[in-house]
Biopython code that builds the backbone (N, CA, C, O; Angstrom):
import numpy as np
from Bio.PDB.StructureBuilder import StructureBuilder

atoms = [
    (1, "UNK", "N", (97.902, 113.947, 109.296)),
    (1, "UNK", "CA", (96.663, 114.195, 108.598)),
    (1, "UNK", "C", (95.628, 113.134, 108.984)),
    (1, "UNK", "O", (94.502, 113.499, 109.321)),
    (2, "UNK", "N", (96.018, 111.604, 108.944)),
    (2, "UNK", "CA", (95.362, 110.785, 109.644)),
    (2, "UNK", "C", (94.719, 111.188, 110.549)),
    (2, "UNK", "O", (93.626, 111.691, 110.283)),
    (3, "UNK", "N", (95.137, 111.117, 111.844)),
    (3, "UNK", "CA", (94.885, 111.780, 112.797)),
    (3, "UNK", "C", (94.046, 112.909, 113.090)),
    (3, "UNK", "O", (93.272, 112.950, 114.046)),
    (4, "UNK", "N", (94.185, 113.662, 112.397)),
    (4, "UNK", "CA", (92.988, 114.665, 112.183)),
    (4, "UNK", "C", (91.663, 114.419, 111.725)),
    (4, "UNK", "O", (90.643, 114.830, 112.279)),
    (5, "UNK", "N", (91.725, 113.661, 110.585)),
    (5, "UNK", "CA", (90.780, 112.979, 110.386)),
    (5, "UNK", "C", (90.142, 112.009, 110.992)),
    (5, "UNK", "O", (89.231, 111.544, 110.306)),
    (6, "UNK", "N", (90.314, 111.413, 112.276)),
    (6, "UNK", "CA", (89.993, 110.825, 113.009)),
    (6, "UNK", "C", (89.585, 111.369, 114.413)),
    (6, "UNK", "O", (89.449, 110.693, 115.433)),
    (7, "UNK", "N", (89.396, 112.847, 114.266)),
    (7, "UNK", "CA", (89.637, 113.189, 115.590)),
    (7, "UNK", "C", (88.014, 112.889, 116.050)),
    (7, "UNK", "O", (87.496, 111.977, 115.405)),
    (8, "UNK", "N", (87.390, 113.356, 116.793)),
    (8, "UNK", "CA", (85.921, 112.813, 117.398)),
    (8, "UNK", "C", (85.096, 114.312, 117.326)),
    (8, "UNK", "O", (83.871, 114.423, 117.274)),
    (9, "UNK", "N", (86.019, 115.364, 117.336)),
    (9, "UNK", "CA", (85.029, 116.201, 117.352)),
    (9, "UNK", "C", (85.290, 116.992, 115.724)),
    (9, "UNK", "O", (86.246, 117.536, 115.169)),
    (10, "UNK", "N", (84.239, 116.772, 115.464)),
    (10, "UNK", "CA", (84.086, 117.098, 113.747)),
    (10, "UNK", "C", (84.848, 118.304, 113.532)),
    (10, "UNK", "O", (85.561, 118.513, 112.550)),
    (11, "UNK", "N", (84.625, 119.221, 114.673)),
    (11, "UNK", "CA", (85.179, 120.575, 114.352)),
    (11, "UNK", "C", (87.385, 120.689, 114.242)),
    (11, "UNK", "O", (88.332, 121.397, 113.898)),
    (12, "UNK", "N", (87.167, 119.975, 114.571)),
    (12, "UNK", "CA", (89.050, 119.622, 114.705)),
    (12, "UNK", "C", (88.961, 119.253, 113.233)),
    (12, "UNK", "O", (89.089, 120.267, 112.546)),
    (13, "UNK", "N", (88.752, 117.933, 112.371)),
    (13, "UNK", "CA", (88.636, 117.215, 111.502)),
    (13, "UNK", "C", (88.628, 118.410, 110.115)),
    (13, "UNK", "O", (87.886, 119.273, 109.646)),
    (14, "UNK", "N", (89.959, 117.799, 109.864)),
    (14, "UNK", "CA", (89.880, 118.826, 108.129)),
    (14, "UNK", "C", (88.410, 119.061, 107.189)),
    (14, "UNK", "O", (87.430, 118.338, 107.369)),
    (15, "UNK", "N", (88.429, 120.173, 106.179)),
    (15, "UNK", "CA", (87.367, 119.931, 105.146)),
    (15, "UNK", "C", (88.170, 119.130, 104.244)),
    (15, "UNK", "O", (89.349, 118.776, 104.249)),
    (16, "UNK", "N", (87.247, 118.959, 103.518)),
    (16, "UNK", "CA", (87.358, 118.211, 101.865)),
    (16, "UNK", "C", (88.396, 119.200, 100.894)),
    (16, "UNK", "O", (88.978, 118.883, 99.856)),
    (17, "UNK", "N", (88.403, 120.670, 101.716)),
    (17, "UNK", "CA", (89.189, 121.543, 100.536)),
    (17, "UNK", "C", (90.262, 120.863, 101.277)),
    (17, "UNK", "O", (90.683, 119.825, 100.768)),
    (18, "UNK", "N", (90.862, 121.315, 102.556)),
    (18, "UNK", "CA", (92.222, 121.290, 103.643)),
    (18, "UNK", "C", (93.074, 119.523, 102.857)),
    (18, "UNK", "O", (94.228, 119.372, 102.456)),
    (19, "UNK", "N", (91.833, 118.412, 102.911)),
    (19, "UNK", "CA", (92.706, 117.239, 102.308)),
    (19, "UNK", "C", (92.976, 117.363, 100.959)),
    (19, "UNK", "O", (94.073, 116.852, 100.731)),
    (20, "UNK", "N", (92.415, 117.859, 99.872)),
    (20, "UNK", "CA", (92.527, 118.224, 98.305)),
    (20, "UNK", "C", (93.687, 118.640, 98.635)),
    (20, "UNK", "O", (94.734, 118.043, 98.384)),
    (21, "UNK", "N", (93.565, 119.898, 99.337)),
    (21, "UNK", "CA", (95.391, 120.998, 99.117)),
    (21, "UNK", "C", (95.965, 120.228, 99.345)),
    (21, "UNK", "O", (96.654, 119.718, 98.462)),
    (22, "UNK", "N", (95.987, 119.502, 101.297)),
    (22, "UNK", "CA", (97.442, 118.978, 101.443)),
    (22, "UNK", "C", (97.464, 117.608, 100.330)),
    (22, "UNK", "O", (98.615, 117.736, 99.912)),
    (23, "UNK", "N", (97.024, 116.645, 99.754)),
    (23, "UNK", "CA", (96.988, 115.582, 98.887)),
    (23, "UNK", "C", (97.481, 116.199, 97.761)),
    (23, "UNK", "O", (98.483, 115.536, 97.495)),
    (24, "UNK", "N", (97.389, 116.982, 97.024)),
    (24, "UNK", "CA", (98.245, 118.125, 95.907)),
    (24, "UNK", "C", (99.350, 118.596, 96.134)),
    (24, "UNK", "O", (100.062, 118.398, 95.149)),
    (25, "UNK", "N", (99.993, 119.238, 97.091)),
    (25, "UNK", "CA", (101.034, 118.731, 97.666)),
    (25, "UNK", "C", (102.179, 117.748, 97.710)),
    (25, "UNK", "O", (103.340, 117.911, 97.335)),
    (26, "UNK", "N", (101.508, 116.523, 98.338)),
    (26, "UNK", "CA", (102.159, 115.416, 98.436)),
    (26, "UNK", "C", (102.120, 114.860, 96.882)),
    (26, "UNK", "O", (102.924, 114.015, 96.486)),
    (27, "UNK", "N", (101.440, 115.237, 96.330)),
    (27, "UNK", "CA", (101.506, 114.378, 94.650)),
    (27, "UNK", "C", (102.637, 115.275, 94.202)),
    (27, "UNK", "O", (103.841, 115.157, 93.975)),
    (28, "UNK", "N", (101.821, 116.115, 94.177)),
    (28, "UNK", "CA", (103.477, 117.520, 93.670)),
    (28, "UNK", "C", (104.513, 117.234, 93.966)),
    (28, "UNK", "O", (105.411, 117.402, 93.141)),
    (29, "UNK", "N", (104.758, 116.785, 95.030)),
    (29, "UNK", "CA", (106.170, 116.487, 95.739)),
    (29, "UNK", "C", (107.212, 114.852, 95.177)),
    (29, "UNK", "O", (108.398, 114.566, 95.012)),
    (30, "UNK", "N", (105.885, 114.172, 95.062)),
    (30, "UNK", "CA", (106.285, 112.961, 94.847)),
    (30, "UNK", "C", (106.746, 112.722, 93.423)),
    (30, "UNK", "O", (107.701, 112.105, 92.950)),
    (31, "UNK", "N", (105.383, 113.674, 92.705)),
    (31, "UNK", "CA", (106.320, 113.761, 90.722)),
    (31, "UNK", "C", (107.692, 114.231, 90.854)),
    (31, "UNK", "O", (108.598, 113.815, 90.133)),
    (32, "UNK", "N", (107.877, 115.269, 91.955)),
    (32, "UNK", "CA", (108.554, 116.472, 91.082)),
    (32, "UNK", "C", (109.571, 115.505, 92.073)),
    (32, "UNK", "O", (110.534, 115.759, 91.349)),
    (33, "UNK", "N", (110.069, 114.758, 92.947)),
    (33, "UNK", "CA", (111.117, 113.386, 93.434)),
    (33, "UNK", "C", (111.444, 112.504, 92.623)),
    (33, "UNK", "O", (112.614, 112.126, 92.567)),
    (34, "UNK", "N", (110.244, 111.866, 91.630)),
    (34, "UNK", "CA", (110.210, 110.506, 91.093)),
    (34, "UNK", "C", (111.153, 111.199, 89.590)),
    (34, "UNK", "O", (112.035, 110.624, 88.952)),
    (35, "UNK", "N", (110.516, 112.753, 89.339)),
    (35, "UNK", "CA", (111.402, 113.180, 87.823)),
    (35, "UNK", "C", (112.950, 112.985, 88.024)),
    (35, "UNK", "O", (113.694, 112.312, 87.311)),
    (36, "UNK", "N", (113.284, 113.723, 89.154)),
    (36, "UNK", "CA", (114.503, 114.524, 89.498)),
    (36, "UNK", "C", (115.396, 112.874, 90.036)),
    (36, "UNK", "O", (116.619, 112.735, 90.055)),
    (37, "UNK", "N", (114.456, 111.897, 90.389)),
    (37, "UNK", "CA", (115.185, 110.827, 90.535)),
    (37, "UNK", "C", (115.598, 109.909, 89.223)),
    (37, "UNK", "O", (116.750, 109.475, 89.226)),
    (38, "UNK", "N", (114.659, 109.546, 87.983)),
    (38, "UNK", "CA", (114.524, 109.271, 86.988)),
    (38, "UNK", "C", (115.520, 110.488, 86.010)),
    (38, "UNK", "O", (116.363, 110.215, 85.156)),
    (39, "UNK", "N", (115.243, 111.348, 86.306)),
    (39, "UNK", "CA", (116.613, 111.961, 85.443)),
    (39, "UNK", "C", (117.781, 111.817, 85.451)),
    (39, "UNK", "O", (118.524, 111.560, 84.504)),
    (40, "UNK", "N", (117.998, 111.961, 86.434)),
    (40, "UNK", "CA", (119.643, 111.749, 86.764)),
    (40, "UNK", "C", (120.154, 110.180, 87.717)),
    (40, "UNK", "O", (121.325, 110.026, 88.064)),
    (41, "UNK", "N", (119.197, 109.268, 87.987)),
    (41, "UNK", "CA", (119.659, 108.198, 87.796)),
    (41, "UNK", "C", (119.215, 106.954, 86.645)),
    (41, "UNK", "O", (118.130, 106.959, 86.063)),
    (42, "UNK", "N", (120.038, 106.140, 86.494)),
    (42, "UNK", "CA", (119.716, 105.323, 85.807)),
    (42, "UNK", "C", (119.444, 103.947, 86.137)),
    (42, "UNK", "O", (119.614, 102.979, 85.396)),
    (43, "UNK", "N", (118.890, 103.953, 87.629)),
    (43, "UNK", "CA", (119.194, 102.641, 87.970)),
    (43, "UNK", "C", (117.489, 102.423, 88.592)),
    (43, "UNK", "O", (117.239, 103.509, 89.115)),
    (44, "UNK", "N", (116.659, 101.811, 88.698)),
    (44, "UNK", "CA", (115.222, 102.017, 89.689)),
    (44, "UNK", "C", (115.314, 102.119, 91.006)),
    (44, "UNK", "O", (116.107, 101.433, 91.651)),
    (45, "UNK", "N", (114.595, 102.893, 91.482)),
    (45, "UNK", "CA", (114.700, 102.596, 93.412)),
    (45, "UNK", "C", (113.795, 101.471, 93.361)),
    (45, "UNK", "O", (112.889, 101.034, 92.652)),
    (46, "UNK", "N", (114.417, 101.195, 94.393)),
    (46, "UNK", "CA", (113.532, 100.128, 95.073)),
    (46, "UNK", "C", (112.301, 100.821, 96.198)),
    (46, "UNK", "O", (112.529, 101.887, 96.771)),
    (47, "UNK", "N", (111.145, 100.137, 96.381)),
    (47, "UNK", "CA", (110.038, 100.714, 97.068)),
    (47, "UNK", "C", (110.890, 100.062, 98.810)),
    (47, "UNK", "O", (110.620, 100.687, 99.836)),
    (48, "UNK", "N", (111.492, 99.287, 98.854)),
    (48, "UNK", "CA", (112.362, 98.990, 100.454)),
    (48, "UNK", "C", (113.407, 99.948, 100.570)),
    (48, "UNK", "O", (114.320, 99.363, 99.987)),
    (49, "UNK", "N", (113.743, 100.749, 100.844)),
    (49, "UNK", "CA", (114.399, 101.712, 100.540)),
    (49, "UNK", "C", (115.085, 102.161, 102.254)),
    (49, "UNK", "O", (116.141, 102.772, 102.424)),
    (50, "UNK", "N", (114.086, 101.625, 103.447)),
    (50, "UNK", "CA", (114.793, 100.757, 104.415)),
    (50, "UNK", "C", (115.714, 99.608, 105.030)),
    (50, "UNK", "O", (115.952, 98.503, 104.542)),
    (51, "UNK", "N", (116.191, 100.181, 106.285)),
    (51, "UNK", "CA", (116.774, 98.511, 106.624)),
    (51, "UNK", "C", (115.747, 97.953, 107.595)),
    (51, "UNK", "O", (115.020, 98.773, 108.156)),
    (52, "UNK", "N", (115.605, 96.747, 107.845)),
    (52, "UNK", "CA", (114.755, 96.151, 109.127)),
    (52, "UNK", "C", (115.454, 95.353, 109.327)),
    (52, "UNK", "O", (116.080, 94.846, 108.396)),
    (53, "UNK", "N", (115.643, 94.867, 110.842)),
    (53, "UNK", "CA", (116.550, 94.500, 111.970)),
    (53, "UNK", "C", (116.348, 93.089, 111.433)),
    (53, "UNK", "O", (115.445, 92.748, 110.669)),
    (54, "UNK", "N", (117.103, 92.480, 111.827)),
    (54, "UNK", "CA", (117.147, 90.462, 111.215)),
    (54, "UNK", "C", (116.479, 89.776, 112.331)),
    (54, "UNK", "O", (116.019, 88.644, 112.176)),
    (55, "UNK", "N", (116.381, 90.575, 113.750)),
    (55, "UNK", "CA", (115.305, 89.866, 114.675)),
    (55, "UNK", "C", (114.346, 90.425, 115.260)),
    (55, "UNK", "O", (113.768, 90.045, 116.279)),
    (56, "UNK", "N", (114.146, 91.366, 114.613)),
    (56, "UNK", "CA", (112.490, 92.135, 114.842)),
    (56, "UNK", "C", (111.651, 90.940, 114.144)),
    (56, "UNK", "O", (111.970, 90.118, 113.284)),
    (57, "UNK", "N", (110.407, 91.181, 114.884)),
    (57, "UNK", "CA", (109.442, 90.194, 114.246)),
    (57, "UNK", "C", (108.351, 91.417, 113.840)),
    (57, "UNK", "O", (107.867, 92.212, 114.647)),
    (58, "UNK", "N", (108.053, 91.364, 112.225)),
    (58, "UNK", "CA", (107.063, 92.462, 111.911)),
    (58, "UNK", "C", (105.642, 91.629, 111.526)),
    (58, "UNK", "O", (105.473, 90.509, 111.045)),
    (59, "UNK", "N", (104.646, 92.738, 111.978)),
    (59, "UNK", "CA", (103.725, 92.092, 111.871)),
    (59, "UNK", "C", (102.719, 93.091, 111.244)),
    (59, "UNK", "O", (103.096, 94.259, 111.336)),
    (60, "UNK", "N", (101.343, 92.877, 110.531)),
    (60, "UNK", "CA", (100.436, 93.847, 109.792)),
    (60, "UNK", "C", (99.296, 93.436, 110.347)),
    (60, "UNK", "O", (98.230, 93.966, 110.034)),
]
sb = StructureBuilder()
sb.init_structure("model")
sb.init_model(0)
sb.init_chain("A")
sb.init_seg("    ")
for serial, (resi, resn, name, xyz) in enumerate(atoms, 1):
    if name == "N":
        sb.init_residue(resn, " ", resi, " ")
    sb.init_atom(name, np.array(xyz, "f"), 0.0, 1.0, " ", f" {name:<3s}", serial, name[0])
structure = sb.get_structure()
């Protein structure tokens, strides 16, 4: 979606409806994960929920 939104020629580049839907979506998806995770466990996830290598060097 990034990506699209970045593209150079406007006409590629989503509307304002295309990001609403897909962003509704992804919220939808993420409640209806966070319930179904919160219901039936009792423990919190953690937001690291990855592994990263002990000699990668990460950088931002």
């Amino acid at each position: 979606m990034i990506m699209r939104c970045w593209d150079a020629r406007d006409t590629h580049r989503p509307t304002f409806k295309e990001l609403y839907t897909e962003i509704f979506k992804y919220l939808q998806r993420y409640k209806k994960n966070d319930y179904e995770n919160t219901s039936t466990n009792t423990t919190t996830a953690t937001p690291l929920n990855y592994q990263t290598h002990p000699r990668a060097i990460y950088t931002s």
